[in-house]
N, CA, C and O atoms as a MOPAC input file, in Angstrom:
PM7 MOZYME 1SCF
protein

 N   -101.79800 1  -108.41600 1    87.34500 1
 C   -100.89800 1  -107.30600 1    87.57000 1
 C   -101.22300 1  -106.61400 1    88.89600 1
 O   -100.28600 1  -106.39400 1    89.66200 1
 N   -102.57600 1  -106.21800 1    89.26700 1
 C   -102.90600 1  -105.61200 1    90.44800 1
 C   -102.50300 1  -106.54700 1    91.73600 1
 O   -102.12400 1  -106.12400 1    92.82800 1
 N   -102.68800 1  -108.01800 1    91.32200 1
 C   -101.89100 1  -108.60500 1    92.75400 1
 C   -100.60100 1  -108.76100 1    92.69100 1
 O   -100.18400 1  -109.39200 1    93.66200 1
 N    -99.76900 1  -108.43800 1    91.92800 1
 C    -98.36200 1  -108.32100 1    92.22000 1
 C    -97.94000 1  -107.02700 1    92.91100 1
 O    -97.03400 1  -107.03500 1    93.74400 1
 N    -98.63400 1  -105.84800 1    92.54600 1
 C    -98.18800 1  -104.74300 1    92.54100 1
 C    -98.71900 1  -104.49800 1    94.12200 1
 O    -97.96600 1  -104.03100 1    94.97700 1
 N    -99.64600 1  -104.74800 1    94.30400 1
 C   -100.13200 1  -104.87600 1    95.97900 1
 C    -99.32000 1  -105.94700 1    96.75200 1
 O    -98.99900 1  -105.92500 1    97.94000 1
 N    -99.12700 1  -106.64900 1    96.05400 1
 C    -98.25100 1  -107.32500 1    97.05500 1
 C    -96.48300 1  -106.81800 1    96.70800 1
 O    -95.53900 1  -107.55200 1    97.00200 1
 N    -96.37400 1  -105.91900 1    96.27400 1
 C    -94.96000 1  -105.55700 1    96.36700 1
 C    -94.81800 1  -104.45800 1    97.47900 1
 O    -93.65000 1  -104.16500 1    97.73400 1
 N    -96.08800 1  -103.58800 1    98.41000 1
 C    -95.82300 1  -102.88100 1    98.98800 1
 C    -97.02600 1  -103.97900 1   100.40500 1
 O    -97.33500 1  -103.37700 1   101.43400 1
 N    -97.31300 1  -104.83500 1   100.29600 1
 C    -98.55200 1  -105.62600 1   101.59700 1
 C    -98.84600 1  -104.49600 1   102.54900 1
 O    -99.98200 1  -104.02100 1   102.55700 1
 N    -97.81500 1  -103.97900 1   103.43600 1
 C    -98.01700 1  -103.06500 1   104.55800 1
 C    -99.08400 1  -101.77600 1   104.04400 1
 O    -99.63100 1  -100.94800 1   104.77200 1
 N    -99.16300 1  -101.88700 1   102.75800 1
 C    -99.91300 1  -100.31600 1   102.49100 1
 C   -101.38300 1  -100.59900 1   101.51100 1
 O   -102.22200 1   -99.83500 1   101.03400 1
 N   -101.19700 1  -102.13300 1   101.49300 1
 C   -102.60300 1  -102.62100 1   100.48800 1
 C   -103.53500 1  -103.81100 1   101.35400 1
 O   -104.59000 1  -104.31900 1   100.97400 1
 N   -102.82100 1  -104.06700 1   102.58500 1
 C   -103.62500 1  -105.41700 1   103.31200 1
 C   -103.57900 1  -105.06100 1   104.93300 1
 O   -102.65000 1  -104.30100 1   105.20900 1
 N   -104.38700 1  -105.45400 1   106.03600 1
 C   -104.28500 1  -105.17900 1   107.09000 1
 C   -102.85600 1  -106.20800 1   107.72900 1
 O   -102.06100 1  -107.09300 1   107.41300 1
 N   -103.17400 1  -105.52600 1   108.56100 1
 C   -101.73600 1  -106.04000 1   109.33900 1
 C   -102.09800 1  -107.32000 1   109.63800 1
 O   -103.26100 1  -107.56400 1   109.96000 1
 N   -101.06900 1  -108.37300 1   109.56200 1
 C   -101.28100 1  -109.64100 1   109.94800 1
 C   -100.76000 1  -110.40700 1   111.21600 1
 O    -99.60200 1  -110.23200 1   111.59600 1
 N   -101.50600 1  -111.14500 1   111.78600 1
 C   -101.08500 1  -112.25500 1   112.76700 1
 C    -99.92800 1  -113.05200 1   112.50600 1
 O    -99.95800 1  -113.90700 1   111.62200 1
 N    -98.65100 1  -112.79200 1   113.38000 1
 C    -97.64300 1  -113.82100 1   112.94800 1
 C    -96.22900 1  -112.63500 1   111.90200 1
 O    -95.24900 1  -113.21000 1   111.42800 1
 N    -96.36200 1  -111.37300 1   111.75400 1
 C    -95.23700 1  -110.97600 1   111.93100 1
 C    -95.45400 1  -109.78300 1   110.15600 1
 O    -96.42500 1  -109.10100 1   109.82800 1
 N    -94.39500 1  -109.95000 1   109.57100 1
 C    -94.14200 1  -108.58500 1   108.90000 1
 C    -94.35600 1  -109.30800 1   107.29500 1
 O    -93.65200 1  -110.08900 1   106.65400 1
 N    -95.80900 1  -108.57300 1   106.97600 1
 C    -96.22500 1  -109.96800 1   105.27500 1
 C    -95.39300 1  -109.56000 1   104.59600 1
 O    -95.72100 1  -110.26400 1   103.64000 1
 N    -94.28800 1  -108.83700 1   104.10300 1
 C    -93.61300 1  -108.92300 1   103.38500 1
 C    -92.22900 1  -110.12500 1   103.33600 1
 O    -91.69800 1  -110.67500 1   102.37100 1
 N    -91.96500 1  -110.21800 1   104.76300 1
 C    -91.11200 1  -111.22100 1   104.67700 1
 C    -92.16700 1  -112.83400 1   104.86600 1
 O    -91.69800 1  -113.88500 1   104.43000 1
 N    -93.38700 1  -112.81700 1   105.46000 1
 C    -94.01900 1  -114.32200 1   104.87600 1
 C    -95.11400 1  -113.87200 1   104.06900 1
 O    -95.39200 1  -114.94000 1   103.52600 1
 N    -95.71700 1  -113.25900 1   103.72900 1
 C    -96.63700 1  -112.91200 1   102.25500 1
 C    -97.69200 1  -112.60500 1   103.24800 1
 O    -97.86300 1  -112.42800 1   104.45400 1
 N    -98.35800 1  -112.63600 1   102.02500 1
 C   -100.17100 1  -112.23300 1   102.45400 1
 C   -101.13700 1  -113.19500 1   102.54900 1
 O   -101.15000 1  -113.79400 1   101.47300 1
 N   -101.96500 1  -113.64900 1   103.30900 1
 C   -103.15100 1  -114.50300 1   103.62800 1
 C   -104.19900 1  -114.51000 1   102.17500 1
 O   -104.79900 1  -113.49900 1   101.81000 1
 N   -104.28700 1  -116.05900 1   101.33800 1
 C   -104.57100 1  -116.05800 1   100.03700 1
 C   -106.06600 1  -115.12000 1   100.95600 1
 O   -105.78000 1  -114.16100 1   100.23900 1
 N   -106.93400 1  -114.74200 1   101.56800 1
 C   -108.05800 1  -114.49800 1   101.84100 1
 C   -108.11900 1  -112.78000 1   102.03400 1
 O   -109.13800 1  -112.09200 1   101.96000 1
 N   -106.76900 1  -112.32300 1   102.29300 1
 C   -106.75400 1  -111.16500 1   102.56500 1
 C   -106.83000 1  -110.35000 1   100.64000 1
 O   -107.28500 1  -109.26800 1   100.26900 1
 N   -106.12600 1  -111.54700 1    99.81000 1
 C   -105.84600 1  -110.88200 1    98.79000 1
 C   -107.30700 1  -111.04300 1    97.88100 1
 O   -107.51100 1  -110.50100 1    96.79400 1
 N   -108.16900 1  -111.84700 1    98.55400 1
 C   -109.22100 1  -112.48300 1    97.66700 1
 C   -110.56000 1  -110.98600 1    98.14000 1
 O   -111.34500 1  -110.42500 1    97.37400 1
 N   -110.36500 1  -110.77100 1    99.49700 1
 C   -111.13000 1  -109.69800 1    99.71500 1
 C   -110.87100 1  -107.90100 1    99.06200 1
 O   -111.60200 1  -106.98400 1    98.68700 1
 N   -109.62900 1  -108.10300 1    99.19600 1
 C   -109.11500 1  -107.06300 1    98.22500 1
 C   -109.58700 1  -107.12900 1    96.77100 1
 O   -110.34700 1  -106.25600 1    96.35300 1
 N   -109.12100 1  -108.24500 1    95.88900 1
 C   -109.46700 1  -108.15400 1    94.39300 1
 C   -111.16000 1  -108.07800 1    94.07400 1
 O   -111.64200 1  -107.67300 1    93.01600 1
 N   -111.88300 1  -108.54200 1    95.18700 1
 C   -113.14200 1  -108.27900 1    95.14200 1
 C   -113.55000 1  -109.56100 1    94.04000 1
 O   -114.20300 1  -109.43100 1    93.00400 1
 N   -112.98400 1  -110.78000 1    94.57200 1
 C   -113.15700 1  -111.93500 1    93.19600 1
 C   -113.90000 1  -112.98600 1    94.26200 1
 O   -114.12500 1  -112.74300 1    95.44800 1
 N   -114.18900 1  -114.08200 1    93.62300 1
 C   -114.15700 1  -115.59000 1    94.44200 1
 C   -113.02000 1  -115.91100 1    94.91000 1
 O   -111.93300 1  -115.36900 1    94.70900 1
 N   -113.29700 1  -116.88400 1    95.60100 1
 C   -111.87500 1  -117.46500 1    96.01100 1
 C   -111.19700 1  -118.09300 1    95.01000 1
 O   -110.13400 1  -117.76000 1    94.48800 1
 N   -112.33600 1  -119.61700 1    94.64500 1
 C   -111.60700 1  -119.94800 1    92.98100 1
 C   -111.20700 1  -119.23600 1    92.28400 1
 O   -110.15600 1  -119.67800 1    91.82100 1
 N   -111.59000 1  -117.78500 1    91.69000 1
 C   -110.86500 1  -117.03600 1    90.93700 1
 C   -109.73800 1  -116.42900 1    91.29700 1
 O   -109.00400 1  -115.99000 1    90.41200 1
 N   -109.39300 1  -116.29200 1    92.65100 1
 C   -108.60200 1  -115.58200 1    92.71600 1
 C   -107.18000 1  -116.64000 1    93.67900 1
 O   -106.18400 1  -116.20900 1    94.26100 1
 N   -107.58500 1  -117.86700 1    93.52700 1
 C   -107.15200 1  -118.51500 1    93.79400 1
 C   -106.29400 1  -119.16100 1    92.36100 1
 O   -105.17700 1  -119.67600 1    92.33400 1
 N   -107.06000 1  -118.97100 1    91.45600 1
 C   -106.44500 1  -119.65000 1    90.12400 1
 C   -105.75800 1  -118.50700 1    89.51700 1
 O   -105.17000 1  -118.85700 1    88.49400 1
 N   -105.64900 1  -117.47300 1    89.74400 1
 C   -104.81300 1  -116.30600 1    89.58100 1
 C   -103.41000 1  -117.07800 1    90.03200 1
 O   -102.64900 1  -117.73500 1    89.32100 1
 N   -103.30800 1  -116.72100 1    91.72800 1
 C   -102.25400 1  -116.84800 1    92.53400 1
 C   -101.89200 1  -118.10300 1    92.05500 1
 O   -100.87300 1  -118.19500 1    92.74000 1
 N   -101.91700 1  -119.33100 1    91.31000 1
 C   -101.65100 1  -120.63800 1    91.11100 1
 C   -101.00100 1  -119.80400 1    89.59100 1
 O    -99.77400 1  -119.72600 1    89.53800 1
 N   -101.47500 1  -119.45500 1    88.89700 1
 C   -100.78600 1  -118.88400 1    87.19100 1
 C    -99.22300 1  -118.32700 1    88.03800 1
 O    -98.04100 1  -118.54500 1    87.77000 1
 N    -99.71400 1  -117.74600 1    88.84800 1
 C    -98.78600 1  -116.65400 1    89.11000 1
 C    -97.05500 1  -117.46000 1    89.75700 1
 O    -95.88100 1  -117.30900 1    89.41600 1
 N    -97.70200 1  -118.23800 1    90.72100 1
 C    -96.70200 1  -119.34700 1    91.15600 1
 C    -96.18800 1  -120.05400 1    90.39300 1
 O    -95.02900 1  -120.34000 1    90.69600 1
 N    -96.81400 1  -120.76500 1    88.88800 1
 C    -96.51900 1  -121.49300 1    88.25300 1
 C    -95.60500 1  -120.89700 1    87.82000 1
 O    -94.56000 1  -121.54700 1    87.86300 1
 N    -95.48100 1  -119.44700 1    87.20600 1
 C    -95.17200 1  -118.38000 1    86.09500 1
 C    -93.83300 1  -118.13500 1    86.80000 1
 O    -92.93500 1  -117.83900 1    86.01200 1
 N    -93.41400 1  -118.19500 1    88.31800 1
 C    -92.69300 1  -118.47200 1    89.35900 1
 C    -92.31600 1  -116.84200 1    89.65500 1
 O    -91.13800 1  -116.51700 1    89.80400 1
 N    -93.26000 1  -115.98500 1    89.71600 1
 C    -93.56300 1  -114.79500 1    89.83200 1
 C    -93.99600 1  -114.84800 1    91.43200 1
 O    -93.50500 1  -113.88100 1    92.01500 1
 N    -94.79000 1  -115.71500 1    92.32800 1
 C    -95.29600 1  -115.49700 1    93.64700 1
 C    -94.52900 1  -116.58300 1    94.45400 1
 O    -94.65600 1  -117.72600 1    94.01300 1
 N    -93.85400 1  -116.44400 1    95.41900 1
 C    -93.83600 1  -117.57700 1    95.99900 1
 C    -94.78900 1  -117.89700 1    97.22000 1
 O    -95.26800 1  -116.90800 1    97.77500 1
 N    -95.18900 1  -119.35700 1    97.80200 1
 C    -96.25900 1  -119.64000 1    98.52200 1
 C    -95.65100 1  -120.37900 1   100.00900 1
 O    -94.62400 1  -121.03700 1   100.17600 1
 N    -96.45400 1  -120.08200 1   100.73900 1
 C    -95.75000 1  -120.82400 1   101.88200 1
 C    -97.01100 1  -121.01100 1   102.71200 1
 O    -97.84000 1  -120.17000 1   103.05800 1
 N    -96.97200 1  -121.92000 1   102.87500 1
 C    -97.78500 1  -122.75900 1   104.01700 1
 C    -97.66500 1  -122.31100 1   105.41200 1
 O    -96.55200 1  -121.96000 1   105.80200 1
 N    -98.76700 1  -122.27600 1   106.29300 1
 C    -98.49000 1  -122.03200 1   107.81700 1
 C    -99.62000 1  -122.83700 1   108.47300 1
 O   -100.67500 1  -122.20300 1   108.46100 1
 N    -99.71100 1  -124.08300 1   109.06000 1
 C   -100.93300 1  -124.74200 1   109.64200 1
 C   -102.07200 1  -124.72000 1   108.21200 1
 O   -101.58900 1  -125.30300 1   107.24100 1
 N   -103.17000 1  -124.26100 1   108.03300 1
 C   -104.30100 1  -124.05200 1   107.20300 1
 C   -104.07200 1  -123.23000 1   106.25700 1
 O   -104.47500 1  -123.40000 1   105.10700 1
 N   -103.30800 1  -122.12200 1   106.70300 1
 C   -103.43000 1  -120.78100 1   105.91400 1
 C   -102.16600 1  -121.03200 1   104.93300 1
 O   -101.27400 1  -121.78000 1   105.33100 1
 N   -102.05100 1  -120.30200 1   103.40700 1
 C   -101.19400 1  -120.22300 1   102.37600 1
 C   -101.39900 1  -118.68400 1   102.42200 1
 O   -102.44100 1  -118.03300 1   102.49800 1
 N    -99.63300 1  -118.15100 1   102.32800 1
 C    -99.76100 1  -116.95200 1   102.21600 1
 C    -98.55100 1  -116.85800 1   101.06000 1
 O    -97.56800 1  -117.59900 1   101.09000 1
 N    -98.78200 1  -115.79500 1    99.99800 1
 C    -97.99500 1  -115.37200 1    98.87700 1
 C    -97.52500 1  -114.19900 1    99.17300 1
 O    -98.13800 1  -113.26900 1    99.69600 1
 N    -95.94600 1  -114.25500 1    98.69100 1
 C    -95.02400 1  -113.09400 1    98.23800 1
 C    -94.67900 1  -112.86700 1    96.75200 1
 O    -94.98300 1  -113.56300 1    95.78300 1
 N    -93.99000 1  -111.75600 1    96.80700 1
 C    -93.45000 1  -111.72300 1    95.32600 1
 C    -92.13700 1  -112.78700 1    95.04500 1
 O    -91.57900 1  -113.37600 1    95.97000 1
 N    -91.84000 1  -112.89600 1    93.96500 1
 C    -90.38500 1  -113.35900 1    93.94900 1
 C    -89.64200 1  -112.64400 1    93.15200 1
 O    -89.35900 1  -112.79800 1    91.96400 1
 N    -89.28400 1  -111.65900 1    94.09600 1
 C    -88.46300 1  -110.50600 1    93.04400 1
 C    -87.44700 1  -110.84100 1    92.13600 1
 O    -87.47900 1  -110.22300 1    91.07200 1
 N    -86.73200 1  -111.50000 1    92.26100 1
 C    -85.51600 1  -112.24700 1    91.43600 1
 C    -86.38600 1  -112.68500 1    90.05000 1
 O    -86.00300 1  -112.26300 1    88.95800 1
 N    -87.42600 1  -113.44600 1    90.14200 1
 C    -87.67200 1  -113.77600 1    88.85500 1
 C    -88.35200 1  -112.26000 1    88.05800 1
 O    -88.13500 1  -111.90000 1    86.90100 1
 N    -89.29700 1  -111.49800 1    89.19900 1
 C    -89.88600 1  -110.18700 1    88.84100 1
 C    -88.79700 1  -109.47400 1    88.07300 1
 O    -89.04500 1  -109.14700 1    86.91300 1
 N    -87.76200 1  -109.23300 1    88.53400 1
 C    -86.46700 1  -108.50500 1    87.77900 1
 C    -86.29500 1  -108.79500 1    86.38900 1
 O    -86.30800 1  -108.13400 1    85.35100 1
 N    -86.13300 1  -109.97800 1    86.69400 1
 C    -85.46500 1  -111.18200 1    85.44500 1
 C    -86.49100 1  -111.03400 1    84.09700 1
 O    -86.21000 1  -110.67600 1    82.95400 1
 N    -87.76600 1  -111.44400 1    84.67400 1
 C    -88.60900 1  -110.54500 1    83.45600 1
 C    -88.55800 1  -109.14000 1    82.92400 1
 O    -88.56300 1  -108.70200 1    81.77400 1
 N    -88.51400 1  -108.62700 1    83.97500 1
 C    -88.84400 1  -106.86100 1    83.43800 1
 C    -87.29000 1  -106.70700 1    82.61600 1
 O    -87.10100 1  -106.05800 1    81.58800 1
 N    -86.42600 1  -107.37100 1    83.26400 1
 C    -84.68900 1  -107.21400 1    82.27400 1
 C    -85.07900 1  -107.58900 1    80.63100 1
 O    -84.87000 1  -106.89900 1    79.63200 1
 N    -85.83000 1  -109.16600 1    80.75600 1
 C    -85.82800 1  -109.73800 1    79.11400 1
 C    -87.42100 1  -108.84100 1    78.05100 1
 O    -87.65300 1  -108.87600 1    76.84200 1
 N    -88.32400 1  -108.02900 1    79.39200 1
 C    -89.25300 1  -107.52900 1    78.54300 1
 C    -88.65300 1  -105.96900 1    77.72000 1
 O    -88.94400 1  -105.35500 1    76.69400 1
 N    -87.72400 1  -105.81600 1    78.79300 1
 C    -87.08700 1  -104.39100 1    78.33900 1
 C    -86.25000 1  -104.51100 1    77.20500 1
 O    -86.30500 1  -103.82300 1    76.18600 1
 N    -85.25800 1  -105.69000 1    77.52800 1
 C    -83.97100 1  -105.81700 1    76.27100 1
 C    -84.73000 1  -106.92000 1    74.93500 1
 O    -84.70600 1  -106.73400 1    73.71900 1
 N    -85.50300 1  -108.32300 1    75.89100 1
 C    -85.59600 1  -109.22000 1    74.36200 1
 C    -86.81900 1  -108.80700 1    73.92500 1
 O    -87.18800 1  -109.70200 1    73.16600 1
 N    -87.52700 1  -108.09500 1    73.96200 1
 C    -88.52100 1  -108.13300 1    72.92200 1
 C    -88.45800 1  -106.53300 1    71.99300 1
 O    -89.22400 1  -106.33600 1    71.05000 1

């Protein structure tokens, strides 16, 4: 939950990044790993649940993988947690 919610505002939870505005290409998996204060494996197997769950999307740049939200599905849940359960 804490890496979605940081990554729904990046500009105000991660330093500024090389290569342009992280909300429109995400956050550096390393920026988010120093933040959660985890391993990398751990916080790497987070961001993999999270992608699977199709909650983050991932994008490649040379070496680096950087994650966004995917608000469309983010919605889509919070719609069926509010009405179906």
């Amino acid at each position: 939950m804490n890496i979605l919610d940081w990554l729904k505002e990046p500009e105000k939870h991660f330093p500024t990044q090389e290569g342009g505005d992280s909300k429109k290409i995400g956050v550096c998996v390393s920026h988010i790993q120093e933040k959660a204060g985890l391993s990398q494996s751990t916080v790497s197997q987070y961001l993999l649940l999270l992608q699977r769950a199709g909650l983050l999307q991932a994008n490649r740049y040379g070496q680096w993988t950087y994650y966004k939200r995917n608000e469309e599905a983010i919605q889509e849940l919070a719609v069926y947690m509010k009405d179906g359960l």
